[in-house]
Each structure stands twice: as structure tokens, then as C-alpha cells.
NUBA-317983 format. One record per residue (C-alpha): residue number from 1; x, y, z. Coordinates in pm, 1 decimal. Each point is the difference from the previous one (the first is absolute). Layout:
REM residues N
+-----+----------+----------+----------+
| pos |     east |    north |       up |
+-----+----------+----------+----------+
| NUM |        X |        Y |        Z |
...
+-----+----------+----------+----------+
This chain:
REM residues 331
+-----+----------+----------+----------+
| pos |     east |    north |       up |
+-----+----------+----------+----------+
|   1 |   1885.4 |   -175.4 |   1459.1 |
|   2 |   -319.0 |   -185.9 |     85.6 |
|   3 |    -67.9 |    -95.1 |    295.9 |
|   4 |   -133.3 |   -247.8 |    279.3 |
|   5 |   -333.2 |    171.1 |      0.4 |
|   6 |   -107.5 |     70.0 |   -367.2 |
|   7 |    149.2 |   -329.0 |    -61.9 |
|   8 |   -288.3 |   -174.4 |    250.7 |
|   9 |   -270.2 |    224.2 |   -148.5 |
|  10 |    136.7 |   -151.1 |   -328.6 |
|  11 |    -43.6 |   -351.9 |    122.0 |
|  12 |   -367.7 |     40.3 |    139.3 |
|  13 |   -102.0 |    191.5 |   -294.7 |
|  14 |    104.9 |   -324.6 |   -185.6 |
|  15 |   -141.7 |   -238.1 |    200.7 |
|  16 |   -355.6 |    255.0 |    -25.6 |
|  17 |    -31.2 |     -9.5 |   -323.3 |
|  18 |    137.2 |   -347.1 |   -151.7 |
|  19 |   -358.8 |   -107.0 |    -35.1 |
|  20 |   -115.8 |    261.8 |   -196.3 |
|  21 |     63.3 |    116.1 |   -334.0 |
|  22 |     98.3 |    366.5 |    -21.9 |
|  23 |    168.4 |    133.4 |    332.8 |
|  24 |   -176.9 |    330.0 |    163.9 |
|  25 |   -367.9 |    -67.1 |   -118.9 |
|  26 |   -159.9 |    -66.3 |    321.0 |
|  27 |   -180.5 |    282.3 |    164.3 |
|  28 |   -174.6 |     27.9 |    279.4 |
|  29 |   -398.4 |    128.2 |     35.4 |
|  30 |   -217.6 |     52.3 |    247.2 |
|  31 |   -173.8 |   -359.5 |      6.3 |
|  32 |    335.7 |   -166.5 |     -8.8 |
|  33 |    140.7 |   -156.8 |    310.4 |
|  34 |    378.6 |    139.9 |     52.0 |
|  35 |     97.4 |   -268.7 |    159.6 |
|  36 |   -120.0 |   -256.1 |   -277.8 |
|  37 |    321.9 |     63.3 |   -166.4 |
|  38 |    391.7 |     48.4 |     86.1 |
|  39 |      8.8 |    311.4 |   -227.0 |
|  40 |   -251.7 |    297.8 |   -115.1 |
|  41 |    141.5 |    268.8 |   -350.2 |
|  42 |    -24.5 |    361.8 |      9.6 |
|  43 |   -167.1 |      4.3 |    330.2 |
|  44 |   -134.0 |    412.9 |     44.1 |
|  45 |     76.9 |    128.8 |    298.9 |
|  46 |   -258.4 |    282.9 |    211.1 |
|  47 |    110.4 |    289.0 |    191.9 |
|  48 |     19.9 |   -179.5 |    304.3 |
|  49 |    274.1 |   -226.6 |   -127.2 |
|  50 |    180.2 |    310.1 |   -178.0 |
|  51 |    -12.7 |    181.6 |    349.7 |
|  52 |    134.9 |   -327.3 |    215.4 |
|  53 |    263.3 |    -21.7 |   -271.0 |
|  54 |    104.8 |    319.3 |     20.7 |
|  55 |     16.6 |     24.0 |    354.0 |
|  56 |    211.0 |   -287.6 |     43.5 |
|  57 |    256.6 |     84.8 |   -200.5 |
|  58 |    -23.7 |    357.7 |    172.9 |
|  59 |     63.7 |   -201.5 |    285.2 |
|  60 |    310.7 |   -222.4 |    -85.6 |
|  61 |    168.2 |    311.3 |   -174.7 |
|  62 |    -26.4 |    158.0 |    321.8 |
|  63 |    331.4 |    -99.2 |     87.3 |
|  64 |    283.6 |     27.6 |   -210.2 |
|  65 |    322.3 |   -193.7 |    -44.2 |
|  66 |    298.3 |    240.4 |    139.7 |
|  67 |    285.9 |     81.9 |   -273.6 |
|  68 |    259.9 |   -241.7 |    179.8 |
|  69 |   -227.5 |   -273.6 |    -88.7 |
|  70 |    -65.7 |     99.9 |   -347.7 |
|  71 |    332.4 |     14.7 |    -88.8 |
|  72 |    123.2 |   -316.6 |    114.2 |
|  73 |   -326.8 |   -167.3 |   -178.0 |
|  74 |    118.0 |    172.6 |   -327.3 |
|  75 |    388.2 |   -106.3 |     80.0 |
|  76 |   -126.5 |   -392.9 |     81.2 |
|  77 |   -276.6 |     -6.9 |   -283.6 |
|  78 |    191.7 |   -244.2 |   -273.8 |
|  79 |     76.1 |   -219.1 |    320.9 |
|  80 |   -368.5 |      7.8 |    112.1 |
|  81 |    -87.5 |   -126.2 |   -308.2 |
|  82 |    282.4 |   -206.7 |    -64.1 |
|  83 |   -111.8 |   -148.7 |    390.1 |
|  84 |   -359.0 |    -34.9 |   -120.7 |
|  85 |     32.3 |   -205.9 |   -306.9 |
|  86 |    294.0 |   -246.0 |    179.4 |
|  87 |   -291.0 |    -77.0 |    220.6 |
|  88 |   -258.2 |    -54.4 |   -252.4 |
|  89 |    230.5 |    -80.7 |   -282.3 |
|  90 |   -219.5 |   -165.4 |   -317.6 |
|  91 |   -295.6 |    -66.1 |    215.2 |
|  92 |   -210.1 |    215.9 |   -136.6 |
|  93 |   -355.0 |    -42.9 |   -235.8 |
|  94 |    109.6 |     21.3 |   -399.0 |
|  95 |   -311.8 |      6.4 |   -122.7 |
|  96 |   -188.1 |    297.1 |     19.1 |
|  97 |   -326.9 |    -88.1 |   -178.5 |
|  98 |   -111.4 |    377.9 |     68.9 |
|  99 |    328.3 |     98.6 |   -267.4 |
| 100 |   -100.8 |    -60.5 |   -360.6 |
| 101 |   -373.8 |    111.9 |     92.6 |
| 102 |    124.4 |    353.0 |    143.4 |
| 103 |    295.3 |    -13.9 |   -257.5 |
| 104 |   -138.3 |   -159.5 |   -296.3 |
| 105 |    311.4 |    195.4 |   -190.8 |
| 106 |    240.5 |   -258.0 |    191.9 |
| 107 |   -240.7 |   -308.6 |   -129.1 |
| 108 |    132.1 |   -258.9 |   -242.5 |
| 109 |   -196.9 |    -74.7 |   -365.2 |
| 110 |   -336.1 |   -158.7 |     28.6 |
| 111 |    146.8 |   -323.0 |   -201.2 |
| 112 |    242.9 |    -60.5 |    279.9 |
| 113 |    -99.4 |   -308.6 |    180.2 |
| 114 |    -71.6 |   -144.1 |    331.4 |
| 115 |    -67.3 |    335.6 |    144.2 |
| 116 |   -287.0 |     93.5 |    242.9 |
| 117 |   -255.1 |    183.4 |   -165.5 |
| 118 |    -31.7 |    250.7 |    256.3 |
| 119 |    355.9 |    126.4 |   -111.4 |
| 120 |   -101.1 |     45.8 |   -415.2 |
| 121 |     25.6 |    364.8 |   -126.0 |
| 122 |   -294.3 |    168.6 |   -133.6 |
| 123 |    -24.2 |     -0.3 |   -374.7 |
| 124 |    151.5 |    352.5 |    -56.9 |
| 125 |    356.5 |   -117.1 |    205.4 |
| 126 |    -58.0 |   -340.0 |   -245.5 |
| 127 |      1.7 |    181.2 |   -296.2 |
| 128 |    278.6 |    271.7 |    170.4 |
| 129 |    238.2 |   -320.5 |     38.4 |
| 130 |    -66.1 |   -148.7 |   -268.4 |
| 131 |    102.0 |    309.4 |   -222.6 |
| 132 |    336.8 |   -118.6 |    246.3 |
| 133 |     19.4 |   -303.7 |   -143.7 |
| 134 |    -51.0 |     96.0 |   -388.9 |
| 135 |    288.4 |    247.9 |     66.1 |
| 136 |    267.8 |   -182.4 |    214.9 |
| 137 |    138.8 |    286.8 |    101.3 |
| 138 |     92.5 |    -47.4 |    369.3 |
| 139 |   -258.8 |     69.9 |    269.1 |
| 140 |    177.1 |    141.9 |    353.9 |
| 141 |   -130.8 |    -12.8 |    320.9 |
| 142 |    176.2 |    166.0 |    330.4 |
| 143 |    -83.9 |    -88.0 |    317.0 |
| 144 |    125.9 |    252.1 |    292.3 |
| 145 |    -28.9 |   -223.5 |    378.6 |
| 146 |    -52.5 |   -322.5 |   -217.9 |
| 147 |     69.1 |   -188.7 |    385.3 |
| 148 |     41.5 |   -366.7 |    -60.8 |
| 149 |   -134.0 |     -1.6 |   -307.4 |
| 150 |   -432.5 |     -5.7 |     93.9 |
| 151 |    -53.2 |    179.0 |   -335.6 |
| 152 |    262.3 |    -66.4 |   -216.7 |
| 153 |    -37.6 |   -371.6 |      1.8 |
| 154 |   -413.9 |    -38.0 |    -99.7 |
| 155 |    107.9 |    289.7 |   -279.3 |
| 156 |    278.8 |   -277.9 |   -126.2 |
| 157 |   -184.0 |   -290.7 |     77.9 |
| 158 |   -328.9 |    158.9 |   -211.1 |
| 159 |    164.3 |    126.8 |   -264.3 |
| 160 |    101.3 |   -186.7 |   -328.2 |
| 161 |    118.5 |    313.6 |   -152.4 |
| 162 |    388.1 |   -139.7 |   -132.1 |
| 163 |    144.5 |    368.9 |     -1.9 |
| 164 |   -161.6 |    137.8 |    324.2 |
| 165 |    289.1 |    157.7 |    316.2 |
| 166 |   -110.1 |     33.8 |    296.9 |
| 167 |    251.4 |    214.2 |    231.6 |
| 168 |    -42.5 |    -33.2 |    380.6 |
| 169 |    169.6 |    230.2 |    255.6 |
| 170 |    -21.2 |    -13.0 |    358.9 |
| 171 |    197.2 |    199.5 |    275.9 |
| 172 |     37.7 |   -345.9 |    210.3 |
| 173 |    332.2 |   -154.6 |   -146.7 |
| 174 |   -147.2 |   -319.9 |    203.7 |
| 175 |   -357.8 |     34.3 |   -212.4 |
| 176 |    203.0 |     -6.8 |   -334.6 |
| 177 |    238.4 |   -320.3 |    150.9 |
| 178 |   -267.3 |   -163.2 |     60.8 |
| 179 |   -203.3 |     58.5 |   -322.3 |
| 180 |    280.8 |   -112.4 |   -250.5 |
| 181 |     38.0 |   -303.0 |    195.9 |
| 182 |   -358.5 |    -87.0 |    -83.4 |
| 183 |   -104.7 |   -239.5 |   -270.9 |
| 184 |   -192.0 |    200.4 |   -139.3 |
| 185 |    193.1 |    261.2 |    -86.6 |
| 186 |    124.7 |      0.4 |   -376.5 |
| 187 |    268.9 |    192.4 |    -88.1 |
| 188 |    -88.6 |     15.9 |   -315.4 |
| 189 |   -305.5 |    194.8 |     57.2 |
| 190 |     64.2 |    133.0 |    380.6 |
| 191 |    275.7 |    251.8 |    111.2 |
| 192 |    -32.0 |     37.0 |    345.0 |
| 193 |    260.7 |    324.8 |    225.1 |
| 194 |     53.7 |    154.6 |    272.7 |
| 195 |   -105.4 |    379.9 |    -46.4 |
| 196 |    -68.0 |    271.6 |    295.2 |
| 197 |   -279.0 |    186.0 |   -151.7 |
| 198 |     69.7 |    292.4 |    197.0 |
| 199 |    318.2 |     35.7 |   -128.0 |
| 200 |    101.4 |    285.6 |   -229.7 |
| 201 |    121.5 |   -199.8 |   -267.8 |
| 202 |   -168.7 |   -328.7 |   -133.2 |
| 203 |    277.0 |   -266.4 |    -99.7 |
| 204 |   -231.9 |   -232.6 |   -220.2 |
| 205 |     27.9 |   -240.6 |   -277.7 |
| 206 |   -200.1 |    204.6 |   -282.2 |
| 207 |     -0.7 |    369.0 |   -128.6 |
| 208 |   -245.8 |    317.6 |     69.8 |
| 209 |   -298.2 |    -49.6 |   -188.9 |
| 210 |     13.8 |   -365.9 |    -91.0 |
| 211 |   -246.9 |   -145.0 |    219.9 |
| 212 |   -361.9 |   -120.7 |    -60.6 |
| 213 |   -169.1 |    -50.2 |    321.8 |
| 214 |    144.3 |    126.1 |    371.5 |
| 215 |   -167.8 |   -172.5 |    298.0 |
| 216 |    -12.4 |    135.0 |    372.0 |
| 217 |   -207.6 |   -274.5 |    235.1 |
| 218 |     43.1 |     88.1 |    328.1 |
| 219 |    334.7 |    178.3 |    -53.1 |
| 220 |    -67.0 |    353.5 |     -6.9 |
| 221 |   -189.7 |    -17.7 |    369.1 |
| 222 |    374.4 |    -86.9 |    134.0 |
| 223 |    185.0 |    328.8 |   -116.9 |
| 224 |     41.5 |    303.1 |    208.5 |
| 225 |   -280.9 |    219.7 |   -139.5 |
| 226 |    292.2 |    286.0 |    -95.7 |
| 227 |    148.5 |   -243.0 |   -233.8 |
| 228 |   -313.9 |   -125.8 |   -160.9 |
| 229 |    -36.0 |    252.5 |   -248.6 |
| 230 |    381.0 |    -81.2 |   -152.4 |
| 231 |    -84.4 |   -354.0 |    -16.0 |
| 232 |   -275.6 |     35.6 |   -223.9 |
| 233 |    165.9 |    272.0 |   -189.7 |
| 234 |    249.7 |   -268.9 |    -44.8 |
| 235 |   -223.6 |   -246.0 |   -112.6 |
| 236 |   -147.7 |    184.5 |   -247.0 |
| 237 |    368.8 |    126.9 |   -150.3 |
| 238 |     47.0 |   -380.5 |    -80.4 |
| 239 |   -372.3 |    -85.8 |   -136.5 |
| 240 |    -20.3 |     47.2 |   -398.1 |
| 241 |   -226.6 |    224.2 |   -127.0 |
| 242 |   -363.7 |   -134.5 |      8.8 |
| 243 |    115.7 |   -233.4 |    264.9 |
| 244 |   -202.0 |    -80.5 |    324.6 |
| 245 |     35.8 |     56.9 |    399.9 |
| 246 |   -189.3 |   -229.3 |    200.4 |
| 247 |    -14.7 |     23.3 |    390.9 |
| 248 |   -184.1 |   -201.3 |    268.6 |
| 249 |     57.2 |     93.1 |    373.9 |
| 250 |   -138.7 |     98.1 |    328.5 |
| 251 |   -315.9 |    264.3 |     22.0 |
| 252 |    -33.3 |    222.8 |    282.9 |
| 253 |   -188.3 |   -152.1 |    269.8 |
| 254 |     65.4 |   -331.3 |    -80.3 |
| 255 |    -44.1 |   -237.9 |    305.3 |
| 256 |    432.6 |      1.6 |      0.7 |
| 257 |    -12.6 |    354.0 |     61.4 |
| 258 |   -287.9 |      8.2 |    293.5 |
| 259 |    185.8 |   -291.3 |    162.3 |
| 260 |    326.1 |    200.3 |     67.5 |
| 261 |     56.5 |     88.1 |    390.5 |
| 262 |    112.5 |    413.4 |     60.3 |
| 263 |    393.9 |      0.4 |      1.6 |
| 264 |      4.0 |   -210.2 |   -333.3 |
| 265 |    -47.9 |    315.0 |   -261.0 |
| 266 |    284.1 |    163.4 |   -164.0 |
| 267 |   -180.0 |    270.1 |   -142.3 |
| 268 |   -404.5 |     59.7 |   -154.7 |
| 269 |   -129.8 |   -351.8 |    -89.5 |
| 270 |    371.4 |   -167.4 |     -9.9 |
| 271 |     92.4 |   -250.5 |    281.1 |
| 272 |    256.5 |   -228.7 |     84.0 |
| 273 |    -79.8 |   -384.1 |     51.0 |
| 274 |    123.4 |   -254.5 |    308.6 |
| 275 |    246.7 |    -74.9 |   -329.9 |
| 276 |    155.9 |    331.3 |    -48.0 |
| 277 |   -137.9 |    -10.1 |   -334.1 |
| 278 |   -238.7 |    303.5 |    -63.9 |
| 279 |   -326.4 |     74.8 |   -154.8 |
| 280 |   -205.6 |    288.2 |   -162.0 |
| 281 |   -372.9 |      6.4 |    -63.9 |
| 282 |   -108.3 |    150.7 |   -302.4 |
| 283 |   -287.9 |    267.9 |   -118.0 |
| 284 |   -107.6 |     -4.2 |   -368.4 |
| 285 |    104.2 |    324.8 |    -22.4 |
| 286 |    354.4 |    -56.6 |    148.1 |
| 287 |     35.5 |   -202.2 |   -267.6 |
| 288 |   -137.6 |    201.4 |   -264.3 |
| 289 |    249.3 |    256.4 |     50.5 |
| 290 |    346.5 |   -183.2 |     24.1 |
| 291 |   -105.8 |   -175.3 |   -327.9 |
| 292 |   -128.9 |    326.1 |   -178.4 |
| 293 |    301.4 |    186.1 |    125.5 |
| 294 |    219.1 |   -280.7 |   -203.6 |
| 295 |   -170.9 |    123.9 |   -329.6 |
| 296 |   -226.7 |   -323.2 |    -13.8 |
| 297 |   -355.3 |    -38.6 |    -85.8 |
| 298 |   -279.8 |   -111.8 |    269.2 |
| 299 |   -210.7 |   -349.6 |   -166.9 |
| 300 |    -85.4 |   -144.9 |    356.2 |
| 301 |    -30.4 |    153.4 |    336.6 |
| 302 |   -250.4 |   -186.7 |    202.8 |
| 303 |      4.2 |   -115.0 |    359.9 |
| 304 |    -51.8 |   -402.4 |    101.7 |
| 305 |   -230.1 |    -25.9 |    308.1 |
| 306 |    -16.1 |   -394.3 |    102.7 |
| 307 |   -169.6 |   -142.0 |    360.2 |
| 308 |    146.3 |   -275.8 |     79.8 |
| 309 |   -146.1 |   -177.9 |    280.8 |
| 310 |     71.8 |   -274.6 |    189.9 |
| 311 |   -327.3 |   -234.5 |     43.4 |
| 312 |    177.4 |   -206.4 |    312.3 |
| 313 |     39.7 |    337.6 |    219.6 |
| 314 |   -270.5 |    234.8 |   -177.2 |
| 315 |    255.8 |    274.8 |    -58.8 |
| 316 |    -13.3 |    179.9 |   -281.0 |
| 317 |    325.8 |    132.1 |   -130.0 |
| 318 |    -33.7 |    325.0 |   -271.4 |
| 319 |    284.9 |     17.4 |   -236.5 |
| 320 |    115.0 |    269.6 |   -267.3 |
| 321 |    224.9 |     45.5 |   -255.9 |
| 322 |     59.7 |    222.6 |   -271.7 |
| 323 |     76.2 |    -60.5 |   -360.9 |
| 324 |    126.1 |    225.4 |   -293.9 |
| 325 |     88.1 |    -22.9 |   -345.9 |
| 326 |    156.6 |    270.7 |   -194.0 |
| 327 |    182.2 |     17.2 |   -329.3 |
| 328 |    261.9 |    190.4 |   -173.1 |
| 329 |    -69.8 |    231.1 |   -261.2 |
| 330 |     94.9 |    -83.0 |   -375.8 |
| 331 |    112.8 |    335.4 |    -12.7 |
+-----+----------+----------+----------+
């Protein structure tokens, strides 16, 4: 379920970085003119900040949504989203240069050709995959809110692995439509559904613990908060043991979250876009617990702070996301 938003940061973090070599290696120091570039990496923020932050958010949460309207947002949510992607329908950036570098576990083998170098795994993933390839056994990937496809097509289009499946769910029947009509997408190697990830029960293409690698980008942040916890519990019933859970979404006090009005919030740090579709900022330690209460192991909890300005206007824009990675035990 990715939307408008992320999928504009996506597009300007492309356009930041296309001249450089490794995305999020340019950091900002006291001698350094902010505005020199369009983007600054794991920019620290003081107490100031921290205190503005916080009270703005104190601010928009002030008022709450009544229960009328939450109701009829969750009643209207697969038409919201539905709505939202017949407006934007394929228009959207594919490639995510930021993906194999934060996921070098989704990155194709270093012999593959005619890919950027800012998307090659590091040598441990290299000699990971290639174990893949001396033992064809087949390599699963599941993709919950896949959208139109802004992951799952760089994975297919990077990958020469013959015996790799990627599965791609998304609660937007329209999102999935409008994938499979894509040339891109290879049904030999793609099997994109619709799935509610709140529901109970998962209807899905593949058994309990068969799956390699689960991805969340900017999925999670558009669940109700109460059914969070049973979609990662879900998750990790159909990840194999020794399989990975990788998540990239929206921090708390991300400049998304500051610019809601009072009267858009649900509940604590969830709101409700012009849209109808909804979003949730994250704390590390939110995170920590849904994935830990799911029985998996924390490798990666770490929070993204970006500036962003724009040198036209002199605005600076602070941005942050979260990312996780967590694995299921052999055992």
C-alpha cells in the first residue's frame, strides 16, 4: 500500500543520489554549507528540535477523529485505496536506488550485468547467493503492500537467479490489476494477489514456513496499530526458519507527521490523509516489540534521519524513517 508521499520521497532520493556512488554517504559538518546540496545522511538532531517535534505533534493530536468517522474510514478503506491508485495508476518511480543498498539480501549476483553499482551486494550477500546458485533449490521472496509493483520489479529486473519467486500481495485489487498488466511482470518468476493483511486467515499461494525473505516498505505504517501485532505474527508463521523480516517506514516525527492539521489523528501518532488512506509513525522500540513478540530475532533497528532541502526556497525539510531486520530462529 504505498503511497503518493513515500513514493515522491522515493523519486527525489533518486534523483539525489544518481551522481554518486553509494546512496546515504553524505553527511553534513559544521563547515559544510546545507544548502550546497539537495540532501544531508543521518543528520543529529539537538534538544531544541526534539522539543519542537514533540510539541507539534502534541499539538495536532490534540484533536481527535470522533468514532462515526473512524468507522466509516475503516468501512471505505479498500475503496480509498482502490480510489488512490485509479488516480495514480502505474505512475509511480520503479527504481528505488536506496533498495539493494538498505536490502543487499534482495540484490542480484555480482556477475549480473548492466546493473548500477550502487545496487551490488556486499561480499558476504555475494557469497550468501551464490551458495543459492550452487544449490538450486528455490529462493522465495513475499512482498506484503507490493503497490504497483516499485519493489518487485528492480528485484526481477536485477536478478538472474532462474529459480527465484517473488510473491506480491496488496489489499488494492486495482494495485494488483494494474501490476499484472505490466511488462514487466513475469509470471514465471512473479505471483502477484489480493490479500487483506488484517484478516484472520491468509489465503496465499505457498505454505507456513516456506518463505525466505518477507518485506514490509511502507506497509505496516497503514494498519490500525491493534492489528499490527497479528500481521507480523503472520508474517513470521509463513517465513522458514532462518529466514529474514525486513521493514522500511515512517519514524516518529517525520516532517509527514508535524505537517498534519488537529482533527486529522485517529489515535497516538496515527492520522488519516486528504485520501482516506492512513498513516502511523514509528519508534524503534514500537518496532522492536511487535517483531520480538512474533518469536523473531532483532539484526537491524536503526532510525534514518535525512534533511532535505530545497536550495530555490531555503527550506529545509527533516525526514525519518525507521528500518528493521529480524530473523526467524532455526529452532
Amino acid at each position: 500500500m504505498t503511497d503518493a508521499t513515500e513514493t515522491t520521497i522515493a523519486h527525489e532520493q533518486s534523483d539525489q543520489h544518481s551522481t554518486r556512488p553509494q546512496f546515504g554517504n553524505r553527511f553534513l559538518s559544521a563547515n559544510d554549507d546545507v544548502f550546497q546540496h539537495n540532501a544531508w545522511d543521518n543528520v543529529e538532531w539537538d534538544e531544541e528540535q526534539e522539543h519542537a517535534a514533540l510539541e507539534g505533534v502534541k499539538k495536532n493530536s490534540s484533536v481527535k477523529m470522533s468514532e462515526e468517522e473512524v468507522i466509516r474510514l475503516e468501512t471505505e478503506a479498500d475503496q480509498n485505496w482502490d480510489r488512490f491508485y485509479g488516480i495514480h495508476q502505474n505512475r509511480f518511480f520503479k527504481d528505488r536506488h536506496w533498495l539493494f543498498t538498505e536490502f543487499p539480501e534482495l540484490a542480484p549476483f555480482k556477475h549480473t550485468t548492466n546493473v548500477p553499482e550502487r545496487v551490488l551486494p556486499d561480499g558476504e550477500t555475494v557469497k550468501r547467493m551464490e551458495g543459492h546458485k550452487t544449490n538450486p533449490q528455490r529462493r522465495t521472496i513475499f512482498e506484503i503492500g507490493c503497490g504497483v509493483g516499485n519493489t518487485v520489479f528492480p528485484i526481477l529486473k536485477y536478478s538472474d537467479e532462474e529459480s527465484l519467486m517473488v510473491y506480491a500481495s496488496d489489499f488494492s485489487r486495482q494495485a494488483i490489476d494494474i501490476m499484472r498488466q505490466s511488462p514487466e511482470y513475469d509470471t514465471k518468476r512473479c505471483q502477484a494477489f489480493v490479500l487483506d493483511a488484517t484478516a484472520d486467515k491468509w489465503d496465499v499461494p505457498f505454505e507456513e514456513n516456506s518463505i525466505d525473505i518477507v518485506v514490509l516498505i511502507f506497509v505496516l505504517s497503514a494498519i490500525d496499530p491493534e492489528r499490527m501485532q497479528h500481521v507480523v505474527n503472520q508474517a513470521s508463521r509463513y517465513l522458514k526458519p532462518g529466514g529474514l523480516v525486513m521493514l522500511r517506514d515512517y519514524g516518529r516525527y517525520d516532517l509527514a507527521q508535524l505537517r498534519f492539521k488537529p482533527g486529522k489523528c485517529v489515535k497516538e501518532n496515527f492520522y488519516v490523509r486528504g485520501d482516506g488512506t492512513l498513516v502511523y509513525f514509528f519508534t524503534q522500540d514500537d518496532l522492536r516489540r511487535l517483531f520480538t513478540n512474533a518469536g523473531l530475532v532483532e539484526e537491524q533497528n536503526i532510525v534514518d534521519r535525512r534533511l532535505q532541502v530545497n536550495r530555490g526556497k531555503l527550506i529545509k525539510m527533516y525526514r525519518v524513517w525507521v528500518q528493521v531486520k529480524f530473523r526467524k530462529p532455526v529452532d
